[in-house]
N, C-alpha and C positions, 0 to 999 in steps of 0.2 A: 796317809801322812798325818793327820789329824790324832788317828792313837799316838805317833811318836811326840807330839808337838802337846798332846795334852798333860802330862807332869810338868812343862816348860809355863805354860798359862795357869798352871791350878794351886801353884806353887805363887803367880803375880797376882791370883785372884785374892787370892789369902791377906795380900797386903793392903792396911788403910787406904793405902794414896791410890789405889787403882779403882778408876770411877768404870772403865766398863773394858770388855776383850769380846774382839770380832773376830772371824773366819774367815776368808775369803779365796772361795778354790777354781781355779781356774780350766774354765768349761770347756773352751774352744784350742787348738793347737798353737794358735798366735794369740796371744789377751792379753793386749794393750791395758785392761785392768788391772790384771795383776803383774807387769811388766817380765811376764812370761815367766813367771814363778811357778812352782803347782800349787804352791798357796802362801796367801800371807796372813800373817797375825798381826793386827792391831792391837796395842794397847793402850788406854789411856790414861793417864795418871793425874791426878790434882798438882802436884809439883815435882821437878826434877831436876838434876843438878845436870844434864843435857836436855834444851828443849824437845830434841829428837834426834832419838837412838836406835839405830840399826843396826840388824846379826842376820846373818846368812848360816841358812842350813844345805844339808845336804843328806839324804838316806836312799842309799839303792837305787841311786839314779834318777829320785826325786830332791828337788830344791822349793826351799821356803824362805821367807823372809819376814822379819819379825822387825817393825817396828814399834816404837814405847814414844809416842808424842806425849808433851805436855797441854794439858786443854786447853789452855791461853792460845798455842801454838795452833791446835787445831781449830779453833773459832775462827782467828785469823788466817788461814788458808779456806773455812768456807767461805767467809763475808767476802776474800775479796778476789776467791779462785786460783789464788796462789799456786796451790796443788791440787786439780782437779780431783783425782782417784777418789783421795780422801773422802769425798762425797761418795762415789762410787760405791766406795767400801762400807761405808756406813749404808746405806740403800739395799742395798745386794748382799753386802755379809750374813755369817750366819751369827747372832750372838751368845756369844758360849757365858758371857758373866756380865749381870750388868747389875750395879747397885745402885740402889734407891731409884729404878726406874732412869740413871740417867740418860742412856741409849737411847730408849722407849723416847722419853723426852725430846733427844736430839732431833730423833725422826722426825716428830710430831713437827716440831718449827722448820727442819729443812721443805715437809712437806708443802709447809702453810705458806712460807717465802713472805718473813715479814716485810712491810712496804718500804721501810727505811733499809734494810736489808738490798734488797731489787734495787733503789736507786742506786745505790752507792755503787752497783755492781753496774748497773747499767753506765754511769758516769767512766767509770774504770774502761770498758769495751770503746763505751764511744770517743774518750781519749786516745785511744790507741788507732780510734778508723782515722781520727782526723788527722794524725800524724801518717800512718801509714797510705793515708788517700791522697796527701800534699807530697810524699815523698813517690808517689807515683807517678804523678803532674809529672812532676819535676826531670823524673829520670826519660816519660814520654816528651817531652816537652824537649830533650837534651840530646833527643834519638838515641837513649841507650833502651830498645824496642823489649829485649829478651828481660831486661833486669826489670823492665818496667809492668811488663808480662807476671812475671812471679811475685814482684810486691803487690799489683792487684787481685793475685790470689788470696794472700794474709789480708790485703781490706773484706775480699768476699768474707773471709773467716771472723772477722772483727764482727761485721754485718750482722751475720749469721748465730754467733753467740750473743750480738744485744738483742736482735730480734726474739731469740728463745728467753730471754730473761724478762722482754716485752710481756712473752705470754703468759709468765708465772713460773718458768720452767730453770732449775738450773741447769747447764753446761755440761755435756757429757762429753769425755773423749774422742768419741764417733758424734760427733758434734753433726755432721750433715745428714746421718740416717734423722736426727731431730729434725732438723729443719726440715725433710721431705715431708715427716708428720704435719711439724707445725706450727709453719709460713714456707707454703707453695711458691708463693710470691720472690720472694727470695732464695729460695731453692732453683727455681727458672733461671736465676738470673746466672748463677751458675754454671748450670747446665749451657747454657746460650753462651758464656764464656768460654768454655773449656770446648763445645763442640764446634763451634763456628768456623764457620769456613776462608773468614776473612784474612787477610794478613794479617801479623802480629800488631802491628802499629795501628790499625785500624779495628782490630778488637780489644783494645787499648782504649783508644780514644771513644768508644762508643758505650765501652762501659765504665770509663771515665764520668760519662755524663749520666746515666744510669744511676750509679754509686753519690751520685753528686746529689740526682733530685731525694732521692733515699738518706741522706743525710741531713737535708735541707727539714724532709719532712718528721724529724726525729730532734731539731736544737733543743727546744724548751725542755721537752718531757725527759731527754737523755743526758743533757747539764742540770737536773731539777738539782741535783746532789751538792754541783759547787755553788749555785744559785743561791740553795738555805744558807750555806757555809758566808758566802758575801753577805746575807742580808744580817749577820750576828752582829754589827754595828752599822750604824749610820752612814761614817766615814769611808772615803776610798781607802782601799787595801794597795800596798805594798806587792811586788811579787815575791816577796822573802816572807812577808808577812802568811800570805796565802801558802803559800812551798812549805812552812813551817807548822804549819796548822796539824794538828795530830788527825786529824778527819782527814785532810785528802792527800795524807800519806801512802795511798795504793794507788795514784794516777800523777805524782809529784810528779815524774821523770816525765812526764805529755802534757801537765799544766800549762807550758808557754805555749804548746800548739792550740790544746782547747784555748786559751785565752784569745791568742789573738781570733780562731774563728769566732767565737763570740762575740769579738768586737769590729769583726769585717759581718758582721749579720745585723748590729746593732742592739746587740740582748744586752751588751753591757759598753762601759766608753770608757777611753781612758782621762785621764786629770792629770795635767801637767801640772807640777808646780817649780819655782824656780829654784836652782843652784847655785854655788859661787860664782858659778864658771857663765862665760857671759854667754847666750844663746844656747844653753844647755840646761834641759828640765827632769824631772823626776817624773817616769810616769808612774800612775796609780790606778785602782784599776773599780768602777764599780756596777751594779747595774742601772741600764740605762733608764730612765722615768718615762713610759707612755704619755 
């Protein structure tokens, strides 16, 4: 597949704008990396009039897919995990063109996982447990046992991707073959969920509490992201203010649920102040002072 595919790439490498083109062939009979393609082509481009452009091939019973991202595009799905593969692909591809080292480059910092990088992803995962770990309560809490069952599976998953990014690791696809390597601890927790012999509502409620102390001991370090973001002024923040912020534009849509945990924990309080309306205030949001 790669002879037919190489005039298609050699012809993009030719062009200015094309900063690097990957390979990526697909090992296994089901791969979930390459969404069951036999192979795809990356390419990446300094600018494009589509940030991200897709073509489907097809030769003798083999299929390829050719995507053409724009770098902005592509940075922005690693920092904030948007499109997993794209990691994948960079990692695992083969690189058939890469100018001025850009590739080489990319590797280098995906490997290294800058710190500010890590938080912000960390922040992104842990917004998403704290929402999907209240909307679990909630649904156990309501007796709806089976639905409450399956959204405590996506917290296991939430879990488990900030715990990997804990460890300096990005997020892979197969996200739990990670976690077995590395955090057992949380890999167990799993395993005890899905094997247990208890009732639904009872292996619910026990890893409910589980998922809680696990959350509990993870505030500081996995809000560090909107924490910096609060401390950029003095003043209590707005929730429009904060929601508008171009930084925590990859966890807006779970801001109100991170906020309020944060302030049923006391890492941050809110500030009422007054409105026209008589007994009705403005809350504001900032962190709490030791």
């Amino acid at each position: 597949m790669e002879n037919i595919l190489r005039p298609i790439y050699q012809e993009r490498a030719s062009m200015p704008n094309t900063l690097g083109i990957i390979l990526v062939e697909k090992t296994r009979p089901n791969s979930p990396t390459t969404d069951n393609f036999d192979m795809i082509l990356l390419i990446i481009v300094k600018d494009a009039k589509e940030p991200w452009y897709t073509k489907h091939y097809s030769y003798e019973g083999m299929i390829a897919a050719m995507h053409i991202v724009e770098e902005s595009l592509l940075q922005y799905w690693i920092d904030t995990s948007t499109y997993r593969r794209a990691v994948e692909w960079i990692f695992e591809g083969k690189v058939v063109f890469d100018r001025n080292e850009y590739i080489d480059n990319l590797k280098h910092e995906l490997a290294s996982f800058p710190y500010e990088k890590r938080k912000l992803k960390m922040t992104i995962e842990f917004a998403k447990l704290i929402r999907a770990y209240a909307e679990t309560k909630d649904l156990h809490d309501s007796g709806q046992y089976l639905d409450a069952y399956t959204r405590m599976v996506r917290c296991l998953h939430y879990l488990a991707r900030l715990s990997i990014i804990e460890k300096g690791h990005h997020p892979e696809v197969t996200v739990w073959n990670q976690v077995r390597r590395i955090d057992s601890e949380v890999y167990k927790l799993c395993e005890e969920f899905i094997q247990s012999n208890e009732e639904t509502d009872q292996r619910v409620q026990l890893m409910l509490l589980a998922v809680n102390v696990a959350i509990n001991a993870r505030s500081h370090s996995a809000a560090h992201h909107l924490l910096n973001v609060m401390r950029m002024k003095e003043e209590a923040w707005t929730f429009g203010e904060l929601k508008n912020r171009p930084e925590v534009e990859a966890y807006a849509a779970d801001l109100s649920a991170l906020l309020n945990y944060l302030e049923e924990k006391e890492i941050i309080e809110a500030v009422l102040t007054e409105t026209k309306g008589k007994a009705i205030y403005h809350r504001e949001y900032q962190i709490k002072e030791l």
